[in-house]
C-alpha positions as CSV (number, residue, x, y, z in Angstrom):
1,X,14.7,-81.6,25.6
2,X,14.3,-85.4,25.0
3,X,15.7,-86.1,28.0
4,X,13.4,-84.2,30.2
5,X,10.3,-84.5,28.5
6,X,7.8,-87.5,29.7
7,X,7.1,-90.2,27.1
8,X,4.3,-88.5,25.0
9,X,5.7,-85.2,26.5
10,X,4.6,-82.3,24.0
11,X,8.0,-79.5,22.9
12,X,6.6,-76.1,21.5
13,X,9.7,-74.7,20.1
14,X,9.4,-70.7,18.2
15,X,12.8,-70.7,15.7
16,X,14.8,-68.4,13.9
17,X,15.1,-70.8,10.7
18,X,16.6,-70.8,6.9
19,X,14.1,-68.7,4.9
20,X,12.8,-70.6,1.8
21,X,13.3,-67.3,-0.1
22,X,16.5,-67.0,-1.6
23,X,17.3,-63.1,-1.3
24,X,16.6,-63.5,2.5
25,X,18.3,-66.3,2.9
26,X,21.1,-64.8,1.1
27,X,21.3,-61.7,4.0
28,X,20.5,-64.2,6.4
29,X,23.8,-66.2,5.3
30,X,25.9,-62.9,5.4
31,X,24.8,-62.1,8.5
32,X,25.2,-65.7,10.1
33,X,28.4,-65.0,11.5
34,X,28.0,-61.5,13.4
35,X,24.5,-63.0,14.8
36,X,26.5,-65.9,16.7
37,X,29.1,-63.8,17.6
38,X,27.5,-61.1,19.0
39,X,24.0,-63.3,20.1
40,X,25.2,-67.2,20.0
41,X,22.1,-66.7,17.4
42,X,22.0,-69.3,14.5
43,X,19.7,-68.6,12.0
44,X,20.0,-71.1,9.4
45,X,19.1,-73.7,11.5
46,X,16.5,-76.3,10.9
47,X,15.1,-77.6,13.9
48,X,12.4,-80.1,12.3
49,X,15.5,-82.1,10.8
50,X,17.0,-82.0,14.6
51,X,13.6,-83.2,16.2
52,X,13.0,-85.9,13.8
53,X,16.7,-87.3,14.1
54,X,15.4,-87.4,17.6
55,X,12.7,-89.4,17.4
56,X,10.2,-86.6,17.8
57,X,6.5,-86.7,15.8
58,X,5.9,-83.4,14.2
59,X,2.0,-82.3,14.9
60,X,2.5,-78.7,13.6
61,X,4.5,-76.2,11.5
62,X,3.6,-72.5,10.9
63,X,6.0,-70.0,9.3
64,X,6.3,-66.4,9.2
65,X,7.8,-63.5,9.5
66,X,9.3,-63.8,5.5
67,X,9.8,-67.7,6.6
68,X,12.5,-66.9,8.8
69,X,10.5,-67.4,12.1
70,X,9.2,-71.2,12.6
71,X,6.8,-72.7,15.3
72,X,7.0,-75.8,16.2
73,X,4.5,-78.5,18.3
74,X,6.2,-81.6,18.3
75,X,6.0,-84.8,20.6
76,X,8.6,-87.1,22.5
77,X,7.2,-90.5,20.6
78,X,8.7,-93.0,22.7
């Protein structure tokens, strides 16, 4: 994404991510492994720690969905 976006480019991104509640994270943890197997799904990931190690500027962050679905507006700040 970083590679292809202009400098100043704008990434929306819509996540499955680590719920901050611990009984859905707990299924989300057993369920981890048939979701990549059977999707390539991950869905503990945490994508703002991925686009800031990148360099990208977060602008927005909503959750929902129990926390488990993020959206994302970041931009390419180089």
């Amino acid at each position: 994404m970083k590679r292809v976006l202009r400098p100043g480019g704008r990434a929306l991104l819509l996540e499955h991510v680590r719920s901050p509640r611990f009984a859905v994270r707990a299924v989300q943890r057993a369920l981890e492994p048939l979701a990549v197997w059977l999707e390539g799904d991950h869905l503990l990931r945490e994508p703002l720690e991925l686009l800031q190690a990148e360099g990208f500027e977060i602008e927005e962050v909503e959750r929902r969905k129990l926390g488990i679905v993020e959206r994302v507006a970041a931009r390419r700040s180089d």
